[in-house]
C-alpha positions in Angstrom: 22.4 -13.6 11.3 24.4 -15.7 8.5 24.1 -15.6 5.4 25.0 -18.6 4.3 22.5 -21.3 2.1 21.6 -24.7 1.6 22.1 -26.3 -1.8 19.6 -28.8 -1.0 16.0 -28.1 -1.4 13.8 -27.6 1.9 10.4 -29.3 2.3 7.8 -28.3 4.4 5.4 -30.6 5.3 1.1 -30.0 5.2 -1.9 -31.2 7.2 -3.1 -33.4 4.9 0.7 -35.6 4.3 1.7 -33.4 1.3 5.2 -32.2 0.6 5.6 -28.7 -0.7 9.3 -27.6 -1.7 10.6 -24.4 0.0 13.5 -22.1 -1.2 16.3 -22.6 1.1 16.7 -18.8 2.1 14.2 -15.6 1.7 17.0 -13.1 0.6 14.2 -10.7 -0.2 13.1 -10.9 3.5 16.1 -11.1 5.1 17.0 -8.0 4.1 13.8 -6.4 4.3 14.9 -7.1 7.9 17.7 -6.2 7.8 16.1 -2.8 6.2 13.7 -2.3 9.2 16.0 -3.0 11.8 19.0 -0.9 10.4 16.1 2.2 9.9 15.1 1.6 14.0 18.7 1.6 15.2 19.7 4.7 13.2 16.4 6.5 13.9 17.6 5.6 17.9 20.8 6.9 17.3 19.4 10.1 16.2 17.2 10.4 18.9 19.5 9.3 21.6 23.0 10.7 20.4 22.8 13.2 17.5 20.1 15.3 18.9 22.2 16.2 22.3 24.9 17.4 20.1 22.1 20.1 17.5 19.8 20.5 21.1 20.2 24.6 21.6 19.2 26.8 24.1 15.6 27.8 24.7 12.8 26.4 22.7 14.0 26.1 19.4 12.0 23.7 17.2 15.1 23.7 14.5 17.0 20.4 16.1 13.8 18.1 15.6 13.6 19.4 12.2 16.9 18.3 11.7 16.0 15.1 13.4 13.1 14.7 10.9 15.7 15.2 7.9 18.3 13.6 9.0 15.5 10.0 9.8 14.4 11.1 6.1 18.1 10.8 4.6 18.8 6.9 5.3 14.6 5.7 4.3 15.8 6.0 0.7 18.6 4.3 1.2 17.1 1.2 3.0 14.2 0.8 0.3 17.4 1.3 -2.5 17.9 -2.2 -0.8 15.1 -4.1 -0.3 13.9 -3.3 -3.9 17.9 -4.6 -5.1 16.5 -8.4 -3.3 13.0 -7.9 -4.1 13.7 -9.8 -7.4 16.3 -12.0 -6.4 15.1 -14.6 -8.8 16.2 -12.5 -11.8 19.9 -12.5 -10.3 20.5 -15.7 -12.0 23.5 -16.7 -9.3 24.0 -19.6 -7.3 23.1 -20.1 -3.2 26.5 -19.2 -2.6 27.0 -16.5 -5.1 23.4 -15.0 -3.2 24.8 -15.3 -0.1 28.2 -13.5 -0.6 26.2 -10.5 -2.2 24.1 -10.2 0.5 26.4 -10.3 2.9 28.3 -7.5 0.6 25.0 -5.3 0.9 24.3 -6.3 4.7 27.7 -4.6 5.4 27.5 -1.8 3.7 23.5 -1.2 4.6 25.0 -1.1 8.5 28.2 0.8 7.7 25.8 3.5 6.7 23.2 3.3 9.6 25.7 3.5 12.3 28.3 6.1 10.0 25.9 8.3 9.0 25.3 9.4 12.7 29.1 9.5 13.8 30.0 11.4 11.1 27.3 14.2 11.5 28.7 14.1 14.6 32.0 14.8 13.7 30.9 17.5 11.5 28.8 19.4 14.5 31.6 18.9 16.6 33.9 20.6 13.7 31.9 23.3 13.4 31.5 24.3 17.3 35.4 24.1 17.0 35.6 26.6 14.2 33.2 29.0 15.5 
């Protein structure tokens, strides 16, 4: 996935020989991609990593709730995002200048899904240390 744009405009062509311009990049769907696909890797990571580490013995429903919350922390997050490129138009910046501030939020929207996890991590681990 790049992020990088065309300055010239994009045409797309129709059944009946018409020409319709295009915008060169969809930054609102890019990263309403980029949304989805960061909430189904954390939400994996959860399932996959995190909950062996808050599993306890017996039948204890409390780790799935913590699952639940945990799934429930980063939605916010990801819709904080798609609603920041829902109105990209209004941005007023160039191709380029779009493209570098994506990239800026593309970083940081991943740094989160994968830290987020590792860090709660951490902290179990901390605790079981402690105690």
């Amino acid at each position: 996935m790049t992020a990088s744009a065309h300055h010239e405009p994009v045409t797309k062509g129709r059944s009946n020989g018409d020409r319709l311009p295009m915008r060169t990049v969809r930054w609102d769907k890019k990263m309403s991609n980029n949304s989805a696909a960061a909430l189904l890797v954390y939400t994996m990571l959860q399932i996959f990593f995190v909950l062996k580490f808050i599993e306890t013995k017996g039948m204890s429903i409390a780790p799935y709730f913590g699952l639940v919350l945990l799934v429930g922390v980063i939605i916010p997050v990801c819709r904080k995002y798609e609603k920041r490129w829902r109105d990209v138009d209004s941005f007023g910046l160039s191709e380029r200048s779009l493209a570098a501030r994506f990239r800026k939020d593309q970083i940081s929207l991943w740094t989160l899904t994968l830290g987020i996890p590792l860090v709660f991590i951490g902290m179990i681990l901390l605790i079981r240390a402690i105690f």
